[in-house]
Structures are given as structure tokens and as C-alpha cells.
C-alpha positions in Angstrom: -14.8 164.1 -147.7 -15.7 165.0 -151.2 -16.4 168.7 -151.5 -19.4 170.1 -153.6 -18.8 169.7 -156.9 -18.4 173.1 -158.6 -20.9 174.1 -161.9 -18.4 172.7 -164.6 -18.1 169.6 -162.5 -21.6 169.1 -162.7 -21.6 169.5 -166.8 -19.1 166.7 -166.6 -20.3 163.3 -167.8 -17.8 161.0 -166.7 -17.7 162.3 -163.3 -19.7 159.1 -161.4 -21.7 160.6 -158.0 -25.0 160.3 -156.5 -26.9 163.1 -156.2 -29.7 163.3 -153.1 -32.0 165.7 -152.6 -32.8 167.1 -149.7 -35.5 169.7 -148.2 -33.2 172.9 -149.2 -30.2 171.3 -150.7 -28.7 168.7 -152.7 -26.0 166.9 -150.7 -23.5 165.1 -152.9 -22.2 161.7 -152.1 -18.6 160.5 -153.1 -18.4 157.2 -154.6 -14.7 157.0 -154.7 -12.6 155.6 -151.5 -9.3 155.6 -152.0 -6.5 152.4 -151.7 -4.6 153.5 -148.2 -2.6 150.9 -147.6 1.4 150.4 -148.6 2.0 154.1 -149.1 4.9 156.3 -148.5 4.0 158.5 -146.6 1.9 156.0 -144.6 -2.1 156.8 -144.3 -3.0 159.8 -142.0 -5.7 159.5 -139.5 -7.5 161.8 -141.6 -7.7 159.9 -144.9 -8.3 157.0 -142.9 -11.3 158.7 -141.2 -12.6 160.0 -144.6 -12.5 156.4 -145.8 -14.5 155.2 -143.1 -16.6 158.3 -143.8 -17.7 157.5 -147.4 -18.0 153.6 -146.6 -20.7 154.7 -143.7 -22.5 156.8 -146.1 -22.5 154.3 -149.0 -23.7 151.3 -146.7 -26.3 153.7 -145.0 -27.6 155.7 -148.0 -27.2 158.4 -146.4 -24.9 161.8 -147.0 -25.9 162.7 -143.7 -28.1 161.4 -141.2 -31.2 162.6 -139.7 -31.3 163.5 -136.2 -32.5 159.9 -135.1 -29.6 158.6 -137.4 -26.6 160.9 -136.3 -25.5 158.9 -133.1 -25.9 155.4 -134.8 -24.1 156.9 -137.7 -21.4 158.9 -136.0 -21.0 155.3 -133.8 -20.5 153.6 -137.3 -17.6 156.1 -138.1 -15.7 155.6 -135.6 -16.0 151.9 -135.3 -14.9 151.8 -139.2 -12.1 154.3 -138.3 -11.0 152.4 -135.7 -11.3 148.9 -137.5 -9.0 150.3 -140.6 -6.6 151.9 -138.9 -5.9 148.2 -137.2 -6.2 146.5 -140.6 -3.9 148.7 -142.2 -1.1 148.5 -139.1 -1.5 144.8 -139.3 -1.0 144.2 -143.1 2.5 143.5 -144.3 3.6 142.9 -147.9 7.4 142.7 -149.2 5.7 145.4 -152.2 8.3 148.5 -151.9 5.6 151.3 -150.8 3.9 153.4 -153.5 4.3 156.6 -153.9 1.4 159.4 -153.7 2.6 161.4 -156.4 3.3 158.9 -159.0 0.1 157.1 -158.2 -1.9 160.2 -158.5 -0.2 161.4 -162.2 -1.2 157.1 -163.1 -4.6 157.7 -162.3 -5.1 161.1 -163.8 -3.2 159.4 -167.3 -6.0 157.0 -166.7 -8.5 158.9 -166.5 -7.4 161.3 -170.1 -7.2 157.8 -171.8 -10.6 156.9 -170.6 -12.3 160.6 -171.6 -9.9 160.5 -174.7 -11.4 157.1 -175.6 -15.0 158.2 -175.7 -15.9 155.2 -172.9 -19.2 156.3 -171.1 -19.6 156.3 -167.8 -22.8 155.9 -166.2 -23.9 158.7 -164.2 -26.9 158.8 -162.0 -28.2 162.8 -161.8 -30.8 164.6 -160.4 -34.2 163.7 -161.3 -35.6 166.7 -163.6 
């Protein structure tokens, strides 16, 4: 799950998220689900869970569902959960596994050469 972004998050402009509004509260959606399979070490049932999470929401819409919507969406979860975790036992490749640590200093290099590069992303914030 993607936590609330903090203030200097927010002032960010390459950070790409959805921002809902809600009665009381904004609810932020992530927009980012992760590659999980041919890792070392393998996916946990968490991240896998959080995956399925995210894809729910950003099929349904929603951050989180309504009262009428919470079984249906909960349902959804789990199905997804269950449906990934079989994919990802059942893939094989002859890649050596990647490691977490290396892949997570490649994609923050990426992400300095992006900023550094003065590429926009489009970011989609809360109406004024």
C-alpha cells in the first residue's frame, strides 16, 4: 500500500498519483505496482497482496470502497491475490533472479536522470 504522501511529497511534480476526494479526506491512490516475479528473495505474500491491492483499486476507481462496494471489493482482492501468487509459482525463466537492492539503486539512478533531465511528468492534482 502506498502511504500518504507527506507535504514535500505533495510539492513534488514528478511524483504521478491520483488524488480523490472524499467527504473529510483526500485518499491517495498509488499508481505504481511493482514487477514481483524472478526475484531473490522470492515475492512475500505481502507484496503480492499489495499488488493485487493497487490493481483492484485502479480497475475499480476506487481507493476504498463504499459500504455497498467493500465485500465485492475485498472478494476482488483476494481473488487477484490468489490468482498472482499461482502465476508467479508457475512462471519459469533460465534469467538468474534479480536482486532487490540492485534493482531498487537502478530505478532510483533512473529516476535522478529523469528529474536531472527536466522531462515532465504529468500529474493529475486536486481540483482547486
Amino acid at each position: 500500500e502506498c502511504p500518504p504522501p507527506s507535504r514535500s511529497t505533495l510539492d513534488f511534480p514528478l511524483i504521478q498519483r491520483f488524488v480523490l476526494l472524499h467527504p473529510n479526506e483526500e485518499v491517495f491512490m498509488c499508481r505504481n505496482i511493482k514487477r514481483l516475479h524472478n526475484f531473490q528473495p522470492p515475492a512475500t505474500n505481502e507484496e503480492i497482496h499489495a499488488s493485487a491491492l493497487q490493481y483492484v483499486r485502479k480497475l475499480s476507481g476506487f481507493a476504498q470502497p463504499s459500504q455497498a462496494n467493500e465485500a465485492p471489493f475485498a472478494r476482488a482482492v483476494e481473488d487477484v491475490t490468489r490468482a498472482s501468487r499461482q502465476l508467479l509459482e508457475a512462471l519459469v525463466t533460465t534469467a538468474p533472479p534479480r536482486n532487490r537492492n540492485v534493482e531498487a539503486a537502478r530505478a532510483k539512478a533512473k529516476f535522478r536522470e529523469r528529474q536531472n533531465s527536466g522531462r515532465q511528468i504529468l500529474v493529475r492534482s486536486q481540483p482547486s
